[in-house]
RONU-412290 format. One record per residue (C-alpha): x, y negated, z; residue number from 1; residue in three letters. Coordinates in nm, 3 decimals. Layout:
REM residues N
<site><x>X</x><y>Y</y><z>Z</z><nr>NUM</nr><rest>Ala</rest></site>
...
//
This chain:
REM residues 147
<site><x>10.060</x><y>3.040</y><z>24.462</z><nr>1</nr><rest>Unk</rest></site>
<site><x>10.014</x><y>2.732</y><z>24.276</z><nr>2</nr><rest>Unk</rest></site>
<site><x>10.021</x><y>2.484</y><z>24.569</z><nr>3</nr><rest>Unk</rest></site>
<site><x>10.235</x><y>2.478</y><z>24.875</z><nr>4</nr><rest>Unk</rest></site>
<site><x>10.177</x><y>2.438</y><z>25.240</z><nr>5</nr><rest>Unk</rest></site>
<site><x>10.421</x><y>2.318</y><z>25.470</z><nr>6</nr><rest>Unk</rest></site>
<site><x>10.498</x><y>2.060</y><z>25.810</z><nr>7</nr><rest>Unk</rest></site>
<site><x>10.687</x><y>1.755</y><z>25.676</z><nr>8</nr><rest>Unk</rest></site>
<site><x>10.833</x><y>1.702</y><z>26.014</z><nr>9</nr><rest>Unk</rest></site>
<site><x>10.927</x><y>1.885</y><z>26.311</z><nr>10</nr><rest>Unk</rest></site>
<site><x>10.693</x><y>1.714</y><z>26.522</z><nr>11</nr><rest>Unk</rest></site>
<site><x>10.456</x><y>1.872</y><z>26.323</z><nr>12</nr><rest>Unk</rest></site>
<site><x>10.242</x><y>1.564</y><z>26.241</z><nr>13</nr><rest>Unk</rest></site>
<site><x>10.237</x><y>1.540</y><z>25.851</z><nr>14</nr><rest>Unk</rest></site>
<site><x>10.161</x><y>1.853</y><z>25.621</z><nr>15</nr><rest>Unk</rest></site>
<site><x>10.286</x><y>1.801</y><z>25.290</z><nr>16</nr><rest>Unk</rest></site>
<site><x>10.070</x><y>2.004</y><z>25.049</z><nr>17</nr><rest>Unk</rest></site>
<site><x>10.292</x><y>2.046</y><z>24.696</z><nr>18</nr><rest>Unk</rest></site>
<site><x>10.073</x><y>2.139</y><z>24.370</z><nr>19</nr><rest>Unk</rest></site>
<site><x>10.259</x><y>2.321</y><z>24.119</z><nr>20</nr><rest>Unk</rest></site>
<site><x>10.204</x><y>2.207</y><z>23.798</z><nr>21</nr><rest>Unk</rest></site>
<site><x>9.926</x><y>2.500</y><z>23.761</z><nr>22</nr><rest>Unk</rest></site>
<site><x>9.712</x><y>2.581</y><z>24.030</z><nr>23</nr><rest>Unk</rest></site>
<site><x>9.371</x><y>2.739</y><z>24.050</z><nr>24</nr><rest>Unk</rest></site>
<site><x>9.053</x><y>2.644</y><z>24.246</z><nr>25</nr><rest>Unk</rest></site>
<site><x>9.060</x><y>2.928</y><z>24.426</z><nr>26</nr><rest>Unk</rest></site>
<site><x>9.422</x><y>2.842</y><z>24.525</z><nr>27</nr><rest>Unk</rest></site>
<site><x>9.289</x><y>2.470</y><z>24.639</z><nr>28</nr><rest>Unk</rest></site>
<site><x>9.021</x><y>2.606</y><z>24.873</z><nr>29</nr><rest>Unk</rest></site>
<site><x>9.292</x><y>2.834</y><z>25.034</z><nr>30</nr><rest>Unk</rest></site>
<site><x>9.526</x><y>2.575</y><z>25.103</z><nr>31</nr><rest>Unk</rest></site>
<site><x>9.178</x><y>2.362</y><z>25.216</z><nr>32</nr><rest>Unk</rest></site>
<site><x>9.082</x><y>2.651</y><z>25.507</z><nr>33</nr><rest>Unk</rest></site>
<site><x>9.461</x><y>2.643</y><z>25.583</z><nr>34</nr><rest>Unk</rest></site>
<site><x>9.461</x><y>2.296</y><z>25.668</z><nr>35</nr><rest>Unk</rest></site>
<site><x>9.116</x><y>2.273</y><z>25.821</z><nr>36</nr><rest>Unk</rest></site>
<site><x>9.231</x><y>2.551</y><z>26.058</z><nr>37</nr><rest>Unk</rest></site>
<site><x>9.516</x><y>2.366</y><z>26.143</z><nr>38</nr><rest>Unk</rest></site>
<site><x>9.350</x><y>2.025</y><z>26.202</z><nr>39</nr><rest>Unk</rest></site>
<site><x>9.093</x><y>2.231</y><z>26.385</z><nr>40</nr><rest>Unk</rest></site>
<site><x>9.341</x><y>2.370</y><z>26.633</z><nr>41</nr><rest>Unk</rest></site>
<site><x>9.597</x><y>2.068</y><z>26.670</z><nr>42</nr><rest>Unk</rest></site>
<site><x>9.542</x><y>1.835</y><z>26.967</z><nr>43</nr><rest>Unk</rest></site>
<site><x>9.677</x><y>1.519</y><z>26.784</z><nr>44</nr><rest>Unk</rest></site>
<site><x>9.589</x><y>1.364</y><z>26.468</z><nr>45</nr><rest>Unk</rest></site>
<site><x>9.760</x><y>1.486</y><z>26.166</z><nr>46</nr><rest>Unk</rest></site>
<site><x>9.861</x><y>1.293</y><z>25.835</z><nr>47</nr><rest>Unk</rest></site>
<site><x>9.894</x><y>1.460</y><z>25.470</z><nr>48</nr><rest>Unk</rest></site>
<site><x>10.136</x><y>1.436</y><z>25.204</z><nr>49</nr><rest>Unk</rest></site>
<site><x>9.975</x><y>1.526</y><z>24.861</z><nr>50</nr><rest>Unk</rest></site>
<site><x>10.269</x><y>1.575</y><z>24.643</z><nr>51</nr><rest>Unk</rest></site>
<site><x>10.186</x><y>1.610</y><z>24.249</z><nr>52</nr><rest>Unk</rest></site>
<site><x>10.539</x><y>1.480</y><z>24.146</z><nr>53</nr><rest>Unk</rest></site>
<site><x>10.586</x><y>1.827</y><z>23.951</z><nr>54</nr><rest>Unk</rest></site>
<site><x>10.285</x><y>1.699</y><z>23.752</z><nr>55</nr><rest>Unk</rest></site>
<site><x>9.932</x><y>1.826</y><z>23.779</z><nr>56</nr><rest>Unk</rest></site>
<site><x>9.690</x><y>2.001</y><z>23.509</z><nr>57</nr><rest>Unk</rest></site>
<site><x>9.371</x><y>2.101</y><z>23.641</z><nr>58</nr><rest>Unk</rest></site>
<site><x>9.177</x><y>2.412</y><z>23.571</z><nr>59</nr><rest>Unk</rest></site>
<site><x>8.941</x><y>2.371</y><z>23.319</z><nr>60</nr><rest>Unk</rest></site>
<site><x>9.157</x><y>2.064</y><z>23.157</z><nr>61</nr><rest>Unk</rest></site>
<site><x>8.848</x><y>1.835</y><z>23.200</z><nr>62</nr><rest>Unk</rest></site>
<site><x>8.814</x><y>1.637</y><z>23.544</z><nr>63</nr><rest>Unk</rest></site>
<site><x>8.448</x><y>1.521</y><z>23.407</z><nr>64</nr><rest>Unk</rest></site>
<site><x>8.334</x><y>1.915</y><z>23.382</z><nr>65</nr><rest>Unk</rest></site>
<site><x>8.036</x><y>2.002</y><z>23.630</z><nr>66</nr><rest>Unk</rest></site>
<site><x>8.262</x><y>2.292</y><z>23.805</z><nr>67</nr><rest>Unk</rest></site>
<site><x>8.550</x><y>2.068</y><z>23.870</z><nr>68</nr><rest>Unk</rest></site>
<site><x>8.285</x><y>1.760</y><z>24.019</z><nr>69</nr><rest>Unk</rest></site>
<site><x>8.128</x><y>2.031</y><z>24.200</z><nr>70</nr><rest>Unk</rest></site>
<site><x>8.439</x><y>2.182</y><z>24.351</z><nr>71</nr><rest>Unk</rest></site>
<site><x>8.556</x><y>1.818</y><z>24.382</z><nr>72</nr><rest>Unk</rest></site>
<site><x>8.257</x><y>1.782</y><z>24.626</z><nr>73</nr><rest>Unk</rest></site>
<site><x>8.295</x><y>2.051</y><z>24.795</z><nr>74</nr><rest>Unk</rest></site>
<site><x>8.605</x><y>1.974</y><z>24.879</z><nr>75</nr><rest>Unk</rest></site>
<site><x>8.485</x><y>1.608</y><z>25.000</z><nr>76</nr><rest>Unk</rest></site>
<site><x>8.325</x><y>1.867</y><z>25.287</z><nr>77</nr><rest>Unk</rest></site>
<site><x>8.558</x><y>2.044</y><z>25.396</z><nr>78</nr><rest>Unk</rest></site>
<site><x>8.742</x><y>1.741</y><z>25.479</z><nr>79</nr><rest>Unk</rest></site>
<site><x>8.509</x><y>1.671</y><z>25.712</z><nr>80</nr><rest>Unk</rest></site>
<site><x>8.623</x><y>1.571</y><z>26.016</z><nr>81</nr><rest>Unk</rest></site>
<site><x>8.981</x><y>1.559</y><z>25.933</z><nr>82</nr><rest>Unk</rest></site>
<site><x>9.213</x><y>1.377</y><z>26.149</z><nr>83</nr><rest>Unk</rest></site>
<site><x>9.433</x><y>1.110</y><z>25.952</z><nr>84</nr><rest>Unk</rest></site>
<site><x>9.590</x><y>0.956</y><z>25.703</z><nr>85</nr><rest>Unk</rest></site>
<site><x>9.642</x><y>1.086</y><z>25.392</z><nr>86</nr><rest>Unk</rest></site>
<site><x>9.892</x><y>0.961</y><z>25.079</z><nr>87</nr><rest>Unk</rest></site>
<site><x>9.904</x><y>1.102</y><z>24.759</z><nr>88</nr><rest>Unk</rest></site>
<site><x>10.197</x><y>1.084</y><z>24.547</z><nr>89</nr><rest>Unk</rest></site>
<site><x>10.264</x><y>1.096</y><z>24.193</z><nr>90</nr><rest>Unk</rest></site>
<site><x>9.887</x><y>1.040</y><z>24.097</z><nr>91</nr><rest>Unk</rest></site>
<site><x>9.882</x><y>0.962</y><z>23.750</z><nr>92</nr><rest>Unk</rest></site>
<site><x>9.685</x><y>0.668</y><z>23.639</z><nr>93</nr><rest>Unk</rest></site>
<site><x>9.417</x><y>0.859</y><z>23.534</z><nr>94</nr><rest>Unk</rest></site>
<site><x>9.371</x><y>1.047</y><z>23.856</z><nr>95</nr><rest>Unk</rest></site>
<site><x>9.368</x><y>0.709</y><z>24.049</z><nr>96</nr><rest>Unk</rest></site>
<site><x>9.116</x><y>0.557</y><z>23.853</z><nr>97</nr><rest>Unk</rest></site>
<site><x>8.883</x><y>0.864</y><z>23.902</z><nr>98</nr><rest>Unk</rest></site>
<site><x>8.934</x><y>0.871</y><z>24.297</z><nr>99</nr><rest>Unk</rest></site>
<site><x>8.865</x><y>0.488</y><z>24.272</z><nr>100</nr><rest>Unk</rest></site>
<site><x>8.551</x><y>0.590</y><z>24.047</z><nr>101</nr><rest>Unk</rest></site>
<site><x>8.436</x><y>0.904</y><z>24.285</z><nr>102</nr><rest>Unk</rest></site>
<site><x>8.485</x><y>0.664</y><z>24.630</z><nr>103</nr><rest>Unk</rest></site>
<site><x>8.195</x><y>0.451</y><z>24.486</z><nr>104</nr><rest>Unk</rest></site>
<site><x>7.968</x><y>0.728</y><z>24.421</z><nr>105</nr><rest>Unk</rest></site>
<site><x>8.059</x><y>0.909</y><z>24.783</z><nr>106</nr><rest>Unk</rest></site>
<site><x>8.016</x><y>0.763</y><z>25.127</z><nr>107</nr><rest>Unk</rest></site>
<site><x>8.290</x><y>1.022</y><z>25.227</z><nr>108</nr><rest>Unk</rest></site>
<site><x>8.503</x><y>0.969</y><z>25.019</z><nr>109</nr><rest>Unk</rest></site>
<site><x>8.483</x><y>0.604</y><z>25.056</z><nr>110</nr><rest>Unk</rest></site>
<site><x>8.561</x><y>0.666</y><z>25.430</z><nr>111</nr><rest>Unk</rest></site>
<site><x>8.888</x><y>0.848</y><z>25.381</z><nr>112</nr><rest>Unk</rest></site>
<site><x>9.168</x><y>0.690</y><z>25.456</z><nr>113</nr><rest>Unk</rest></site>
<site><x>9.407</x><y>0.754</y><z>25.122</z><nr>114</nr><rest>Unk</rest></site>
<site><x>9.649</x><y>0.608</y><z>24.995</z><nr>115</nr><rest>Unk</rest></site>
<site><x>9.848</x><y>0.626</y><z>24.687</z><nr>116</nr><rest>Unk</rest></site>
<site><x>10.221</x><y>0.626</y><z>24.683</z><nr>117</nr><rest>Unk</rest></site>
<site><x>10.524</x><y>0.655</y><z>24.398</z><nr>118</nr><rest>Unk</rest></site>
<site><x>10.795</x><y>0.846</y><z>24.580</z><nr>119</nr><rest>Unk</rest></site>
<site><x>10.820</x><y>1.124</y><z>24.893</z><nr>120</nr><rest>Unk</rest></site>
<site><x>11.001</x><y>0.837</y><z>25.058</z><nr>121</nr><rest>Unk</rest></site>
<site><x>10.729</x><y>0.572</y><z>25.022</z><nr>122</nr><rest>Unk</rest></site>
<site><x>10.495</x><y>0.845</y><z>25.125</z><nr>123</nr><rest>Unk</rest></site>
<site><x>10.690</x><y>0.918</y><z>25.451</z><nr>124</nr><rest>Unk</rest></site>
<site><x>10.729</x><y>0.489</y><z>25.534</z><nr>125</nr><rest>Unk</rest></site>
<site><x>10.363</x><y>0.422</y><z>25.457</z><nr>126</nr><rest>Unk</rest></site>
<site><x>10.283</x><y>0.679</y><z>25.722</z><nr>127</nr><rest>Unk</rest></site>
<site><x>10.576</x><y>0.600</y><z>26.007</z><nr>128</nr><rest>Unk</rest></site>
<site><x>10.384</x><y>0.225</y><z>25.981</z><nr>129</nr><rest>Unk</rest></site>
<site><x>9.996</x><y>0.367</y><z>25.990</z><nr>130</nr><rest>Unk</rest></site>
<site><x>10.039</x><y>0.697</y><z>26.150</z><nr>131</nr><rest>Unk</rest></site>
<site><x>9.980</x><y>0.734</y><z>26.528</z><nr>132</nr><rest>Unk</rest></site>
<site><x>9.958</x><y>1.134</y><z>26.606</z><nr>133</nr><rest>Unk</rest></site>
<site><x>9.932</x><y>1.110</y><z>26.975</z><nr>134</nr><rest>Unk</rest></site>
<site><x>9.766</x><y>0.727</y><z>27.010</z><nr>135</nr><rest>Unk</rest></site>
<site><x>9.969</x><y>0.507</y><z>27.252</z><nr>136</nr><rest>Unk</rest></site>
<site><x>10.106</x><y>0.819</y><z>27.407</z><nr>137</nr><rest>Unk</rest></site>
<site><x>10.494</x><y>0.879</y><z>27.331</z><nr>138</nr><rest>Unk</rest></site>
<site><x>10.541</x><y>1.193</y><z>27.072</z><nr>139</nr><rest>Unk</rest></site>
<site><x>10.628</x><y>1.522</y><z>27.233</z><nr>140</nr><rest>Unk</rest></site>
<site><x>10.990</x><y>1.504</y><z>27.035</z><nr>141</nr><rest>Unk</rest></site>
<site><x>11.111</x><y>1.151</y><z>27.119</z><nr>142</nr><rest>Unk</rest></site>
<site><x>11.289</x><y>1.083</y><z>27.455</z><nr>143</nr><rest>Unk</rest></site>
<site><x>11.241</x><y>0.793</y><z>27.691</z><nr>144</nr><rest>Unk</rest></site>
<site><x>11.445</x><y>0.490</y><z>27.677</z><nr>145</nr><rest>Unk</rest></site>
<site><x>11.702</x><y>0.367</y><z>27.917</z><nr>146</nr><rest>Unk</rest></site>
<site><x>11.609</x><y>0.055</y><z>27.983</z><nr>147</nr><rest>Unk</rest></site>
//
């Protein structure tokens, strides 16, 4: 498959979604109904890496086509109702600029919280500072302190 689906942490908090540098649509919508089942069934609020560091073409080759701005929309619904943050990393400058572009034609879009990062590692501090999975409420993983 052209994009991978894994936890980033053991807490299970963060997916980090990997595209391979060729994917397919129908690969994308997978990977969407993966992670809407999983937000759907996770009592905390999960976070998303989107990793295209191993570059990113998409199918077609045109971004501006009327099958990738419809699938691009469709996509906008299915993530509906999801439950965090999300950071993207690796986004070209292109890529940026059209997300930028799409917010202001979108209200959902424009809600989403994303955020662009360079590196995994800048990915993974943006969210330790912004990302709250179980509110106020200590994580399931971490142990209470002695004091």
């Amino acid at each position: 498959m052209g994009i991978e689906l894994n936890w980033d942490d053991s807490a299970q908090t963060i997916l980090h979604c990997q595209f391979e540098s060729s994917w397919t649509w129908d690969d994308l919508f997978q990977i969407a109904d993966r992670v809407k089942a999983i937000t759907d069934n996770t009592p905390h609020t999960v976070a998303a890496i989107i990793d295209l560091t191993e570059g990113m073409t998409l199918p077609g080759g045109n971004i501006f086509s009327p099958t990738a701005l419809a699938n691009a929309r469709q996509l906008l619904t299915l993530g509906e109702g999801g439950t965090g943050p999300v950071v993207i990393v690796g986004a070209t400058t292109l890529i940026k600029m059209v997300y930028e572009n799409f917010k202001g034609l979108d209200a959902r879009a424009a809600r989403a919280d994303v955020t662009f990062a360079a590196t995994l590692d800048a990915a993974r501090a943006h969210l330790a500072q912004v990302h709250k999975p179980f509110g106020d409420a200590q994580s399931p993983l971490s142990t209470p302190s002695d004091a």
